[in-house]
PLY file of the C-alpha trace (Angstrom):
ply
format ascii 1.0
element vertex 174
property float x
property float y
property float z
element edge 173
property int vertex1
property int vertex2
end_header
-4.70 -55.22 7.93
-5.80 -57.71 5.41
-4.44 -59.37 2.33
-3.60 -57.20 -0.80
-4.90 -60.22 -3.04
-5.96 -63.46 -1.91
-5.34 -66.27 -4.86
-8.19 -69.62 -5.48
-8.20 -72.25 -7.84
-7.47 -75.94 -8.75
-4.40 -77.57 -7.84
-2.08 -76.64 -11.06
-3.53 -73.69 -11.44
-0.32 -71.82 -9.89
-1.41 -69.77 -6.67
1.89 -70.48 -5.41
4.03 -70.37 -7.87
2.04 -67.18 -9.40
1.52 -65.72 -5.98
5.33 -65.21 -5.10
5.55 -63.34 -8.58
2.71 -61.20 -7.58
4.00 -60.56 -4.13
7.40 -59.22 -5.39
5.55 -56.99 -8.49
3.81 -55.27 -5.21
6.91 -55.60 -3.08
4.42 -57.60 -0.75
5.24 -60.50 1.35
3.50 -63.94 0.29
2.12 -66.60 2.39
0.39 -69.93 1.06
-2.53 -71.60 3.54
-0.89 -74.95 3.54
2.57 -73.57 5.16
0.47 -71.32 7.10
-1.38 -74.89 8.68
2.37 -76.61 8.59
3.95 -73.70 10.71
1.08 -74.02 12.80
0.73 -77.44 13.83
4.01 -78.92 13.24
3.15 -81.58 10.06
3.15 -81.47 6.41
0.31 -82.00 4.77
0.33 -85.09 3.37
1.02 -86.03 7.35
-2.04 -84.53 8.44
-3.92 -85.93 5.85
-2.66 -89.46 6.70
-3.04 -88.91 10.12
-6.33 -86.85 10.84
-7.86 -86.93 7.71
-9.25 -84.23 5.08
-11.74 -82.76 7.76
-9.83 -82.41 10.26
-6.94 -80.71 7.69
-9.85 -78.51 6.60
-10.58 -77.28 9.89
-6.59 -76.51 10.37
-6.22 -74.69 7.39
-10.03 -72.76 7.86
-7.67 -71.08 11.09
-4.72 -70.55 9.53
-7.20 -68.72 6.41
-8.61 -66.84 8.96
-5.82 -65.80 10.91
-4.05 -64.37 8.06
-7.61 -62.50 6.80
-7.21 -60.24 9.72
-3.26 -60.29 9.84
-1.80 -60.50 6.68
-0.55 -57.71 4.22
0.37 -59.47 1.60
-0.40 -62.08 -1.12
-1.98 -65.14 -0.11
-2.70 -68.51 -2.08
-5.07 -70.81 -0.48
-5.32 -74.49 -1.05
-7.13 -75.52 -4.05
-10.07 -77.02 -1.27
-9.90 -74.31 0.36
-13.40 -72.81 -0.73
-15.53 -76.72 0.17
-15.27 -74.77 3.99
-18.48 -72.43 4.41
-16.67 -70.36 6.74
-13.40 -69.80 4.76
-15.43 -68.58 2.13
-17.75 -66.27 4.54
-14.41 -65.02 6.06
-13.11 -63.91 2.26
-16.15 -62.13 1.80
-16.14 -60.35 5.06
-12.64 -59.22 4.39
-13.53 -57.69 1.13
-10.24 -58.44 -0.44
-9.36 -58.87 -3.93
-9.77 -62.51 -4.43
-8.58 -64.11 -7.86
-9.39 -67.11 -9.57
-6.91 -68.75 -11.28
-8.23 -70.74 -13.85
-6.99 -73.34 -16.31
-7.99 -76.43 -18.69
-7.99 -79.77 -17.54
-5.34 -80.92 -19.93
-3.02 -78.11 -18.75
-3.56 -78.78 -14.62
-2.79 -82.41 -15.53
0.56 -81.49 -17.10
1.53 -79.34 -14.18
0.55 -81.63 -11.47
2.15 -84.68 -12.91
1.69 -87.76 -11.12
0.33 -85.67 -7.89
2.46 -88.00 -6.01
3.03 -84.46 -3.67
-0.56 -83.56 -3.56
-2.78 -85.85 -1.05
-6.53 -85.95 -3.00
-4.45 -86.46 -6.71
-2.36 -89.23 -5.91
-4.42 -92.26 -7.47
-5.65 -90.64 -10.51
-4.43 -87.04 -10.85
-6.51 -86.57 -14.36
-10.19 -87.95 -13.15
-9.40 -86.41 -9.78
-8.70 -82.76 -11.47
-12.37 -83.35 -13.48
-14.26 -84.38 -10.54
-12.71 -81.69 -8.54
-13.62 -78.92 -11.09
-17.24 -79.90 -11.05
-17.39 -80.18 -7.22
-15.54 -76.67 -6.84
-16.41 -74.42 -9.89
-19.04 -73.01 -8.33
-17.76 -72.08 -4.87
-14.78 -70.66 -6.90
-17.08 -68.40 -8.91
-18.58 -67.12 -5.80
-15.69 -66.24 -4.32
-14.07 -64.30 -6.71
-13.86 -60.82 -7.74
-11.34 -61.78 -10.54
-10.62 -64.84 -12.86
-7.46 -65.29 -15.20
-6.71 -67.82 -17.05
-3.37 -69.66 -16.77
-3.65 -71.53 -20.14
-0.25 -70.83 -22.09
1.15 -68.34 -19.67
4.09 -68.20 -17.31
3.88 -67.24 -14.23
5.08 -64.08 -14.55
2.82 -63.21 -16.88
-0.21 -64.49 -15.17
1.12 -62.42 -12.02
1.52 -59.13 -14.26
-2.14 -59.75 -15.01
-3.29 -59.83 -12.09
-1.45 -56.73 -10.86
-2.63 -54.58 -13.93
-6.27 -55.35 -13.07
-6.02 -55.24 -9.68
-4.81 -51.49 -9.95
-7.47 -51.15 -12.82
-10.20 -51.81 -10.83
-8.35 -49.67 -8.03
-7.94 -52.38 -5.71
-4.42 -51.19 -5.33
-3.06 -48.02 -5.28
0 1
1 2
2 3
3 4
4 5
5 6
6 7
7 8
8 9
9 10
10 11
11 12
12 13
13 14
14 15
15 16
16 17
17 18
18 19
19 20
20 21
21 22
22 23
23 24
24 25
25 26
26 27
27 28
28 29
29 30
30 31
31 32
32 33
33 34
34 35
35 36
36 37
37 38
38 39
39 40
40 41
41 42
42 43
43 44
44 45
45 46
46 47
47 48
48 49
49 50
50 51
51 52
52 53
53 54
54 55
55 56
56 57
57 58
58 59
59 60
60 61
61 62
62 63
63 64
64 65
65 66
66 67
67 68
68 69
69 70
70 71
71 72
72 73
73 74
74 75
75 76
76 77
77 78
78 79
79 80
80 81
81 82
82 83
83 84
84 85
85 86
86 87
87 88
88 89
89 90
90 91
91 92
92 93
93 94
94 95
95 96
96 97
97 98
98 99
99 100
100 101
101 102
102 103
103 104
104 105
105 106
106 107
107 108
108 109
109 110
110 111
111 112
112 113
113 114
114 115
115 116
116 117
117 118
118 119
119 120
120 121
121 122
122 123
123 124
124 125
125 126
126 127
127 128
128 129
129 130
130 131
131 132
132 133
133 134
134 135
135 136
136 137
137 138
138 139
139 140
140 141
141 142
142 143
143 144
144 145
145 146
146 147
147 148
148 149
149 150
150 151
151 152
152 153
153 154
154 155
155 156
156 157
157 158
158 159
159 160
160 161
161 162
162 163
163 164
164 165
165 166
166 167
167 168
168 169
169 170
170 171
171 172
172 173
């Protein structure tokens, strides 16, 4: 059993937000890695962050990716830094699931993610952060993924209802 679609991209891109649509189109259930590492060791994020640091939070959620590869039937978003960990991105590959991009411009992810005061690598400067972060992760996206969308101007909904419609297209679902 592994994912139906597995969801990348930059924080404000809307994995979660987007995923939850997509689960109910498919009447799936929906997990997203960061509760997945929560559940599992007991502390938000932003506590393990401030605790352990980004490494060791990496190496949590690199399990909890994992664990769901091999477990989960459903729709699951991954942390926007998901793909910087060699092995969560061999594991997607291995699993041969759907795995879709979500994609958007820099001035839209900055108007989504505010002040990033609830996201642990955007609080100080949530615009320059976003930039550097696209250029230090575009790539690993792109090799990851069997599908990119762009967000820009869309709901969620919509974005979702994307994403469903090619996923059958390509016959990744039934």
């Amino acid at each position: 059993m592994t994912p139906r679609a597995v969801l990348v991209g930059l924080p404000g891109t809307g994995k979660t937000t987007t995923g939850k649509r997509l689960a109910k189109i498919l009447g799936a259930d929906f997990a997203d890695s960061d509760d997945l590492v929560e559940a599992s060791t007991g502390h938000s994020v932003t506590e393990l962050f401030a605790a352990d640091g980004e490494a060791a939070f990496r190496e949590h959620e690199a399990a909890a990716i994992q664990g769901a590869l091999h477990a989960f039937d459903g729709v699951l978003a991954l942390g926007g830094g998901a793909v910087v960990d060699a092995g969560t991105r061999a594991a997607l590959a291995a699993a041969a699931v759907p795995v879709v991009l979500l994609r958007a411009s820099l001035p839209t992810l900055a108007g989504r993610v505010g002040g990033g005061q609830a996201r642990p690598l955007l609080v100080a400067d949530p615009v320059q952060r976003l930039e550097q972060l696209a250029a230090e992760r575009g790539a690993l996206y792109d090799s990851v993924a069997t599908l990119v969308i762009d967000t820009d101007g869309c709901t969620p909904s919509q974005v979702a209802s994307r994403i469903a419609a090619a996923l059958h297209r390509t016959g990744a679902l039934p």
